[in-house]
DRENDO-1510 file (C-alpha; in Angstrom, 1 decimal, always signed):
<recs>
REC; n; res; u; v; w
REC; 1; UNK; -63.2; -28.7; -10.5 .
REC; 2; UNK; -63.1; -28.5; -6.5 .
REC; 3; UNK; -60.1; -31.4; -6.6 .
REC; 4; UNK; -58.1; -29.9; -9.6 .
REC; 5; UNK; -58.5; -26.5; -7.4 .
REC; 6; UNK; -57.0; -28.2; -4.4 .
REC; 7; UNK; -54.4; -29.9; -5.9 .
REC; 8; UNK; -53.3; -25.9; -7.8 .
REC; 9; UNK; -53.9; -24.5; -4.4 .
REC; 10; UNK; -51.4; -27.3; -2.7 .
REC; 11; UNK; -49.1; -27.1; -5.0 .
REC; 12; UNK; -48.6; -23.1; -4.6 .
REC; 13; UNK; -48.0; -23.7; -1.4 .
REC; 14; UNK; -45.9; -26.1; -1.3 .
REC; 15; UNK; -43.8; -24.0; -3.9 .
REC; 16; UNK; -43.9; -20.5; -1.7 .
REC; 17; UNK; -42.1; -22.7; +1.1 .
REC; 18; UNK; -39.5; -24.7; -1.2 .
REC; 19; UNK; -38.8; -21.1; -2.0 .
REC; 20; UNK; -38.9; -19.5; +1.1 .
REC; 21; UNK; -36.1; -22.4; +2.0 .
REC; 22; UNK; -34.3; -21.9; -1.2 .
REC; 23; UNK; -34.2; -17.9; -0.2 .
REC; 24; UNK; -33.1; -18.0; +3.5 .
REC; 25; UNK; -29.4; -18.9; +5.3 .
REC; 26; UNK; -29.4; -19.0; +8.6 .
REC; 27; UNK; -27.8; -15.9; +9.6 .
REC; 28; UNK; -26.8; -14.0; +13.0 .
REC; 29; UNK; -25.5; -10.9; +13.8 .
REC; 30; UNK; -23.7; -9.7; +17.2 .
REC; 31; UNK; -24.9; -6.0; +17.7 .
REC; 32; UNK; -27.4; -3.8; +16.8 .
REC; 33; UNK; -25.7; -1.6; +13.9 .
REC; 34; UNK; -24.0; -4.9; +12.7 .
REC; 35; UNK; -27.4; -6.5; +12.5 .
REC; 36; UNK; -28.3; -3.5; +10.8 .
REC; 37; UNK; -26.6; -3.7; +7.8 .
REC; 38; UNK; -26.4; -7.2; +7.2 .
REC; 39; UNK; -30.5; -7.2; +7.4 .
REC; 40; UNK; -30.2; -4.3; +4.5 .
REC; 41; UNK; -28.0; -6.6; +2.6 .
REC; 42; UNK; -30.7; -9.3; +2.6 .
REC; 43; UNK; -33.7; -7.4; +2.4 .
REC; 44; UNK; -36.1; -9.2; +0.3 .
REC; 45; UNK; -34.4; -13.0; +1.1 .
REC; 46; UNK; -34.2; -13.1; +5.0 .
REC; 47; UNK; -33.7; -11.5; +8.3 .
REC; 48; UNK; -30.5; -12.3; +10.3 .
REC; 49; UNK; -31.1; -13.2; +14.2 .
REC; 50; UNK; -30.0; -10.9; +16.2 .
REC; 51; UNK; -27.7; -11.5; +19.7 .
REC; 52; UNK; -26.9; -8.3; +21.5 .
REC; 53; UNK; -30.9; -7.3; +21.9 .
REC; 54; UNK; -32.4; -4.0; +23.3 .
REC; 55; UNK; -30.4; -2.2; +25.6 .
REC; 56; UNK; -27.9; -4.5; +25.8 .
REC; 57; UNK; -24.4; -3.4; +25.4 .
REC; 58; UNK; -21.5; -5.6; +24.2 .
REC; 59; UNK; -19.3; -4.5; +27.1 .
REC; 60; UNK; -21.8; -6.3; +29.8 .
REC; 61; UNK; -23.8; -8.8; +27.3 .
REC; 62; UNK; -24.1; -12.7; +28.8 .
REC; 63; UNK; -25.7; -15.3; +25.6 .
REC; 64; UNK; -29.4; -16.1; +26.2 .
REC; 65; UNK; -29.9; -20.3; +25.9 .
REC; 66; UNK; -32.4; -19.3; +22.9 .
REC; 67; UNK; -29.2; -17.3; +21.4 .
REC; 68; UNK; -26.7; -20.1; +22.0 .
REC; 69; UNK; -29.3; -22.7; +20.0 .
REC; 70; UNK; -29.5; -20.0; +17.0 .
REC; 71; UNK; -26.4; -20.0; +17.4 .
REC; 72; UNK; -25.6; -23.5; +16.6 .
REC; 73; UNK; -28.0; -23.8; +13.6 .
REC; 74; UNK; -26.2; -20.7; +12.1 .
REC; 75; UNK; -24.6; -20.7; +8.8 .
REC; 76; UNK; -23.1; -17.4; +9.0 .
REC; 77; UNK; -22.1; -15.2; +12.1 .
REC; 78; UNK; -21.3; -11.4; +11.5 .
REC; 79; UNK; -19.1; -9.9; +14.4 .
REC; 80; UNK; -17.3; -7.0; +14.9 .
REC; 81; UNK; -14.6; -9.1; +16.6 .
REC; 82; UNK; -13.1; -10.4; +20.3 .
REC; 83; UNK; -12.3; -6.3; +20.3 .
REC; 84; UNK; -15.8; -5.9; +20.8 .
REC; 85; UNK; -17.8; -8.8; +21.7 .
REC; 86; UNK; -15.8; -11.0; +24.0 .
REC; 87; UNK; -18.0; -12.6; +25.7 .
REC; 88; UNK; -18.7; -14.2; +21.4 .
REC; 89; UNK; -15.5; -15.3; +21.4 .
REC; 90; UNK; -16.0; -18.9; +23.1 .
REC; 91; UNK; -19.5; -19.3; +22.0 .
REC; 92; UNK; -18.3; -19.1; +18.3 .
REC; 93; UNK; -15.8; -21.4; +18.6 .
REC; 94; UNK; -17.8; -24.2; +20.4 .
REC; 95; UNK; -21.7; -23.8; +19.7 .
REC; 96; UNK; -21.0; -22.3; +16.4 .
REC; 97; UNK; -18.4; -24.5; +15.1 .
REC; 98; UNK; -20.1; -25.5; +11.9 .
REC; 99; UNK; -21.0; -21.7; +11.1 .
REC; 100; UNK; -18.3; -19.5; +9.1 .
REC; 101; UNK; -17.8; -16.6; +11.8 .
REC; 102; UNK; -17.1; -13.3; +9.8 .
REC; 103; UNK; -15.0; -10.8; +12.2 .
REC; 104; UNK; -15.9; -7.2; +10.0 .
REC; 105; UNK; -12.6; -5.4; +11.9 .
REC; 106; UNK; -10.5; -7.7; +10.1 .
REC; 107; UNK; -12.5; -6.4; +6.4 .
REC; 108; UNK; -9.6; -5.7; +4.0 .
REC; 109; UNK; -9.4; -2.1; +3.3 .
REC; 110; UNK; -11.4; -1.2; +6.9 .
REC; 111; UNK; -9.5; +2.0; +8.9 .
REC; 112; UNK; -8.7; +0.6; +12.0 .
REC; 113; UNK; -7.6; +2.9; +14.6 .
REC; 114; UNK; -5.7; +2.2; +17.8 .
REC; 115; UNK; -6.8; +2.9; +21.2 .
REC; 116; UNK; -6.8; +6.5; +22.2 .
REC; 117; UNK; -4.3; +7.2; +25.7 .
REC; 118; UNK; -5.6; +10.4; +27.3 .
REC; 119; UNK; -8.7; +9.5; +26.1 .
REC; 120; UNK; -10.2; +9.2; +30.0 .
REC; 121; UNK; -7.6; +11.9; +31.6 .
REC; 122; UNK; -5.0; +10.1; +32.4 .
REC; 123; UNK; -4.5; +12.2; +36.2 .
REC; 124; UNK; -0.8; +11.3; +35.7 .
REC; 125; UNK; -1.0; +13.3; +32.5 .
REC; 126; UNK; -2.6; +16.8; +31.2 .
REC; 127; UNK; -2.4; +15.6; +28.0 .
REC; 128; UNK; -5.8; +15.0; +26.4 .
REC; 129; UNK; -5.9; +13.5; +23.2 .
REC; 130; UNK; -8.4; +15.3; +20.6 .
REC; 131; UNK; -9.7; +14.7; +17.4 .
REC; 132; UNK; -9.1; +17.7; +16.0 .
REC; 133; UNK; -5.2; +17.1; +16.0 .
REC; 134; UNK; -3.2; +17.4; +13.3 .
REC; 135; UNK; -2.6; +13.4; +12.7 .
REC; 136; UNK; -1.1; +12.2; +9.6 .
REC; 137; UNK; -4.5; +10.6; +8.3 .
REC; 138; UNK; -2.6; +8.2; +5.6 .
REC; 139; UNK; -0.1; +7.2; +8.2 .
REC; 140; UNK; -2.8; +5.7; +10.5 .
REC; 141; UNK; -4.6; +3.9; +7.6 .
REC; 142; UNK; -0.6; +2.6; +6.9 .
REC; 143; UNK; -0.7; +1.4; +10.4 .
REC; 144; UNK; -3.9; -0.4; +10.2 .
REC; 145; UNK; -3.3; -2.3; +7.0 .
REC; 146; UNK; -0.2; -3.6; +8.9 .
REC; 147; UNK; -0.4; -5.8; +11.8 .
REC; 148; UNK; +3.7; -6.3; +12.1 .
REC; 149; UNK; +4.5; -4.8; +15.3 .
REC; 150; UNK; +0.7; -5.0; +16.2 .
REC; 151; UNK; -1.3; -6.5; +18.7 .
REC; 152; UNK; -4.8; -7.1; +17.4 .
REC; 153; UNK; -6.2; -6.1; +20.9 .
REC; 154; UNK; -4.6; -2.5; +20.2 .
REC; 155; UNK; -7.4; -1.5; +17.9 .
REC; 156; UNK; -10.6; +0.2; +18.9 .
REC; 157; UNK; -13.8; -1.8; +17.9 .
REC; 158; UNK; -16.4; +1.0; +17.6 .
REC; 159; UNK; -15.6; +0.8; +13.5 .
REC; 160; UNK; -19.1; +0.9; +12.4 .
REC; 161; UNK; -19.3; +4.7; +13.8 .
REC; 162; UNK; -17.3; +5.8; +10.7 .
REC; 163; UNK; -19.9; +5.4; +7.7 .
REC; 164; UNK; -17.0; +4.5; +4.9 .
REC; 165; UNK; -16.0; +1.8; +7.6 .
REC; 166; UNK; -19.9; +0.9; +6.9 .
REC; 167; UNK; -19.1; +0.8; +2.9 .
REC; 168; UNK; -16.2; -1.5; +3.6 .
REC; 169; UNK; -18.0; -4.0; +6.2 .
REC; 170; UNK; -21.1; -4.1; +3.6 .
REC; 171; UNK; -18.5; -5.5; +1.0 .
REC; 172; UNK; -17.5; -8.1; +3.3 .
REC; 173; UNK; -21.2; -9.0; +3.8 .
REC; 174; UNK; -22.7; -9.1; +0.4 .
REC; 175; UNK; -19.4; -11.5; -0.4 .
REC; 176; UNK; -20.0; -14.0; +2.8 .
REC; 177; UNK; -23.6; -13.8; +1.5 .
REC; 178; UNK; -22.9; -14.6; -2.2 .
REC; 179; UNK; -20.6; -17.4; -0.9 .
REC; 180; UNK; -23.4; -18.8; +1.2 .
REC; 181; UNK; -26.1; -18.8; -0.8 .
REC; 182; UNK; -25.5; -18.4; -4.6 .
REC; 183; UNK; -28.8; -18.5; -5.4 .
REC; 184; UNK; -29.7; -14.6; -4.3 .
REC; 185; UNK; -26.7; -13.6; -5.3 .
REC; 186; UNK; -28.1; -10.5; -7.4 .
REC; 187; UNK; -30.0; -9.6; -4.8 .
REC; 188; UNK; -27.7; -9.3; -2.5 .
REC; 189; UNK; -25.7; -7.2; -5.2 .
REC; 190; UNK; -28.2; -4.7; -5.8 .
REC; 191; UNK; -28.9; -4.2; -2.1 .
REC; 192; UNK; -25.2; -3.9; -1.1 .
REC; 193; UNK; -24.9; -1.2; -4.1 .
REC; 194; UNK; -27.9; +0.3; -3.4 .
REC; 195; UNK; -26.7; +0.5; +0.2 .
REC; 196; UNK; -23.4; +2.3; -0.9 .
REC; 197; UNK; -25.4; +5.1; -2.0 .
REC; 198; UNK; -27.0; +5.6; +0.5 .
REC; 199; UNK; -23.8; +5.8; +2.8 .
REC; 200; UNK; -22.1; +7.6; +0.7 .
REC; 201; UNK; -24.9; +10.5; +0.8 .
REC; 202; UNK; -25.0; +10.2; +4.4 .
REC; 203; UNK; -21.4; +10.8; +5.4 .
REC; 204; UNK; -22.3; +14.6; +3.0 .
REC; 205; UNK; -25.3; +14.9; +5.1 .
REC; 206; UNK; -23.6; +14.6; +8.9 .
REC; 207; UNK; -20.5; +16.4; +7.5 .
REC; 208; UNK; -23.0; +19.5; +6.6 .
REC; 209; UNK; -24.4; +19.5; +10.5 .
REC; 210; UNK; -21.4; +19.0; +12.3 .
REC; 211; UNK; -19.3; +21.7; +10.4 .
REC; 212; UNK; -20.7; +24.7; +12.5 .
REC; 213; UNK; -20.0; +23.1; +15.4 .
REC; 214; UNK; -16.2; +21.3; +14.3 .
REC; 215; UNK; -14.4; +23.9; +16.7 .
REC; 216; UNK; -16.4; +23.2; +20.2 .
REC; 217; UNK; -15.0; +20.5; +22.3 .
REC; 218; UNK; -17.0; +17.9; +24.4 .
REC; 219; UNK; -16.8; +15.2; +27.0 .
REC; 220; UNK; -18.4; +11.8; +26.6 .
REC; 221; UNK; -19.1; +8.8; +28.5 .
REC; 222; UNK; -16.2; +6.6; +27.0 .
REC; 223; UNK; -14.1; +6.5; +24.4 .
REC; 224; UNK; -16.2; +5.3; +21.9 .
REC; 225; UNK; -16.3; +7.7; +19.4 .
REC; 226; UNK; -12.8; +8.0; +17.6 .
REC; 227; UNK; -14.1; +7.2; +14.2 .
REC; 228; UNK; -16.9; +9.4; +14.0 .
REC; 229; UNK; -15.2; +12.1; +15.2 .
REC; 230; UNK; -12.1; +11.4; +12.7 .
REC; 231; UNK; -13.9; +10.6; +9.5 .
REC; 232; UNK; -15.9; +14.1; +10.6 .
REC; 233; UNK; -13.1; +16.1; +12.2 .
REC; 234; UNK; -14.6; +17.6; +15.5 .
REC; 235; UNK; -13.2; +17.5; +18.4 .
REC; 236; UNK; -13.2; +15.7; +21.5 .
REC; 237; UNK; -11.6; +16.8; +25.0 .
REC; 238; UNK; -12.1; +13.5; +26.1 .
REC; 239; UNK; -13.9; +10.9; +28.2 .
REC; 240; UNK; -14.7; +9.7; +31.7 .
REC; 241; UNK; -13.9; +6.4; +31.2 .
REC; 242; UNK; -11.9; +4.3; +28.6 .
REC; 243; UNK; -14.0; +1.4; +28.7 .
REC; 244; UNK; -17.7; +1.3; +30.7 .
REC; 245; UNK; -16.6; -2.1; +32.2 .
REC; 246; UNK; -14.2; +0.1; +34.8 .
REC; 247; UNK; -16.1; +2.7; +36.1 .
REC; 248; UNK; -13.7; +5.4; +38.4 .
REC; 249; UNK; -14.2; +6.0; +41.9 .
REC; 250; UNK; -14.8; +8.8; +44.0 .
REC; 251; UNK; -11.4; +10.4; +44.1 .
REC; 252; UNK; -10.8; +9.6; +39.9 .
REC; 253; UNK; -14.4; +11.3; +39.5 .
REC; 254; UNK; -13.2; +14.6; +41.2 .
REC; 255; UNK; -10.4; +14.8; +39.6 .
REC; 256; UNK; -12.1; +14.3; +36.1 .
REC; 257; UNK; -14.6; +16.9; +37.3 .
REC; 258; UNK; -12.2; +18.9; +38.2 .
REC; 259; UNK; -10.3; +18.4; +34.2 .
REC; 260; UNK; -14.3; +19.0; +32.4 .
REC; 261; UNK; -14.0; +22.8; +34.4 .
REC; 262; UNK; -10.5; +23.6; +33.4 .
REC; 263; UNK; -10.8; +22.6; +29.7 .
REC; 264; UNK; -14.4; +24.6; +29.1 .
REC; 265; UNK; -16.3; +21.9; +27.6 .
REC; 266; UNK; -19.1; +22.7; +26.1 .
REC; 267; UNK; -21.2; +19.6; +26.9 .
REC; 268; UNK; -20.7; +16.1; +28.7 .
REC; 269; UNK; -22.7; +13.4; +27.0 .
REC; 270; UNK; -24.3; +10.3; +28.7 .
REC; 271; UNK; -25.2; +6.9; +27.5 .
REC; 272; UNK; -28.5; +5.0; +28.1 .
REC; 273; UNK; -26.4; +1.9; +28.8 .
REC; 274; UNK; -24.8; +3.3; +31.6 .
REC; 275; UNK; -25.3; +5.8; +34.7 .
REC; 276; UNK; -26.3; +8.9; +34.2 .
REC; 277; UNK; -25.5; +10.5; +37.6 .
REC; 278; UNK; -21.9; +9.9; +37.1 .
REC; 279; UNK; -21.7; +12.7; +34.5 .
REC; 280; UNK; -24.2; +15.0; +36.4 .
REC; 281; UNK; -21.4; +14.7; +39.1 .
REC; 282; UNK; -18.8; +15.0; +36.6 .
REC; 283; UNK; -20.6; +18.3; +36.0 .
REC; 284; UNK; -21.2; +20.2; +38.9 .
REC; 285; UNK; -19.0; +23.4; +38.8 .
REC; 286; UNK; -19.0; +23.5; +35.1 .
REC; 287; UNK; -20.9; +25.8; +32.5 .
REC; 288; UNK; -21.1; +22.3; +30.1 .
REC; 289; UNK; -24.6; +21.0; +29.0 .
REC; 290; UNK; -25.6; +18.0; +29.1 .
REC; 291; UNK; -26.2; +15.4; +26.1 .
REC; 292; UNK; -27.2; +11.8; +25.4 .
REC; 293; UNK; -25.3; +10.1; +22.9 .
REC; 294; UNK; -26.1; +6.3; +22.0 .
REC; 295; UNK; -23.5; +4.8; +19.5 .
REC; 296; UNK; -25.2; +0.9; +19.6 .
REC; 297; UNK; -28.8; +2.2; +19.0 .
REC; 298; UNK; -30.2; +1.2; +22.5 .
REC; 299; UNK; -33.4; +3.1; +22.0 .
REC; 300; UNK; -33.7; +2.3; +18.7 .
REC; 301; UNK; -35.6; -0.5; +16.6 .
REC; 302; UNK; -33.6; -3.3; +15.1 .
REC; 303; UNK; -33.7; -3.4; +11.3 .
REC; 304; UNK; -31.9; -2.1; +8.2 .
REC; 305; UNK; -32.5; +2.0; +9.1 .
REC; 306; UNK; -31.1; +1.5; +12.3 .
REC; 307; UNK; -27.9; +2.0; +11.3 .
REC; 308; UNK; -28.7; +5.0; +9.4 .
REC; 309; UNK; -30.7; +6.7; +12.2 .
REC; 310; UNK; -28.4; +5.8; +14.9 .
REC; 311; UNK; -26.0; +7.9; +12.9 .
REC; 312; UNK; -28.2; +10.9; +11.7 .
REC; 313; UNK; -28.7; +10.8; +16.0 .
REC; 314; UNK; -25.2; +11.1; +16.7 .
REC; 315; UNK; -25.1; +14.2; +14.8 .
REC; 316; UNK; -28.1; +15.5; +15.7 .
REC; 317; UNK; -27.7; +15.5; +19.5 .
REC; 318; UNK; -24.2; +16.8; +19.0 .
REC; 319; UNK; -25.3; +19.6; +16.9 .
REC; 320; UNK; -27.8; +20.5; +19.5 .
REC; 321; UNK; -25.8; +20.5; +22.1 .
REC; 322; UNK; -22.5; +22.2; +20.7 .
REC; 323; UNK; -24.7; +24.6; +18.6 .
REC; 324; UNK; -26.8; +26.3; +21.7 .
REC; 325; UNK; -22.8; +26.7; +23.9 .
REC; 326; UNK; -21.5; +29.5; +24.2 .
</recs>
């Protein structure tokens, strides 16, 4: 009996790990809310690797040696694109060379949205470009389903902060998935439905908490949030920077603190990436509270809610802020 038992007992094991193997492709994602919904789509076959760890931030981010090897054993790479993660751009096209890379701004039927000019007070200009404006919506979706005339470099890469952008980057997961590994392809289904919902249901959700608050403008750290603020309507009055890679100096920051005053703002929102004492100086003389606003999940933990609670924190901390101004 004790050898028939250990050859049964073997032989479940060595069947959990053929189908362990069967059930996993090696998969690795570039950022945070990326990562996020790719490890939803495979919940129950495999977690995807993750590149841009922690705190890290896109913008700044240098590959790890232990990155660049899970890297080249990768089967599929989900990425935003060179809008977002540059520094991905080499590494994807040398050390994973055998991977399919999947660049989720390029996702047929995806709203891509130019960058915004005005969007860090242009000084040479009064003009601040706001949300709130009354944009022909259809005509900008037009303009990102046609690149004649376009640059791809033109668009803004911050597309996950717009949840229906989410729907649309799911689809293009659950297919790279199905293609990859056939196998779990109802799995991968179900999940990427299942995950529809539940973005659906969100977008109601943050429309109902930032509808009291649609009318009050705010400042943020860079011009990140185009896409949430359009697929939500509020408004921003701008940012203090375009892109956290250029950081103004001394005379640029007076001049924007000077802009904050004169356009009433009703709070200035930080980053954790990036300095915070360059908006309490962007402050000083204004009646604006202050805010924290992470769009890449910093502070969060990496896994398939991410993405929904970096979200539901976006709206919350602008709901707080806005709804306690005057």
């Amino acid at each position: 009996m004790r050898p028939m038992r250990s050859i049964l007992l073997c032989t479940t094991v060595i069947a959990a790990t053929v189908s362990t193997a069967q059930a996993e492709v090696a998969v690795m994602a570039s950022i945070k809310p990326i990562h996020s919904l790719v490890a939803a789509v495979m919940d129950g076959v495999g977690t995807p690797g993750l590149i841009v760890e922690g705190a890290g931030s896109p913008h700044t981010y240098s590959l790890k040696p232990s990155q660049a090897e899970a890297l080249q054993e990768a089967k599929l790479i989900f990425w935003v694109g060179h809008e977002m993660e540059a520094f991905l751009e080499k590494p994807i096209g040398s050390i994973g060379a055998d991977a399919k890379a999947i660049s989720l701004i390029d996702a047929p039927g995806l709203v891509r949205l130019p960058f915004r000019e005005g969007g860090a007070f242009d000084s040479h200009d009064d003009h601040v470009e706001k949300a709130g404006h009354d944009h022909d919506h259809d005509h900008v979706k037009e303009a990102a389903a046609d690149d004649h005339g376009h640059d791809d470099d033109a668009f803004d890469g911050h597309i996950w902060l717009d949840p229906i952008n989410a729907k649309v980057m799911v689809q293009e997961i659950e297919a790279a998935l199905v293609e990859a590994d056939p196998t779990n392809a109802a799995r991968y289904q179900a999940n990427a439905e299942a995950l529809e919902v539940r973005l659906g249901a969100l977008v109601a959700d943050i429309q109902a908490e930032v509808d009291p608050v649609k009318d009050k403008g705010f400042i943020v750290f860079h011009d990140a949030y185009q896409y949430f603020e359009k697929r939500f309507g509020i408004i921003a009055s701008g940012s203090i920077t375009v892109s956290p890679e250029t950081l103004p100096g001394a005379r640029r920051v007076g001049e924007i603190r000077d802009k904050v005053r004169d356009l009433g703002a009703n709070c200035v929102f930080a980053e954790p990436q990036f300095e915070p004492k360059l908006v309490s100086v962007v402050m000083e003389g204004s009646s604006a509270k202050s805010g924290m606003l992470d769009p890449l999940g910093a502070s969060l933990n990496q896994g398939s809610e991410l993405y929904f609670e970096l979200i539901r924190n976006l709206s919350t901390s602008l709901a707080d802020c806005l709804g306690g101004s005057s």
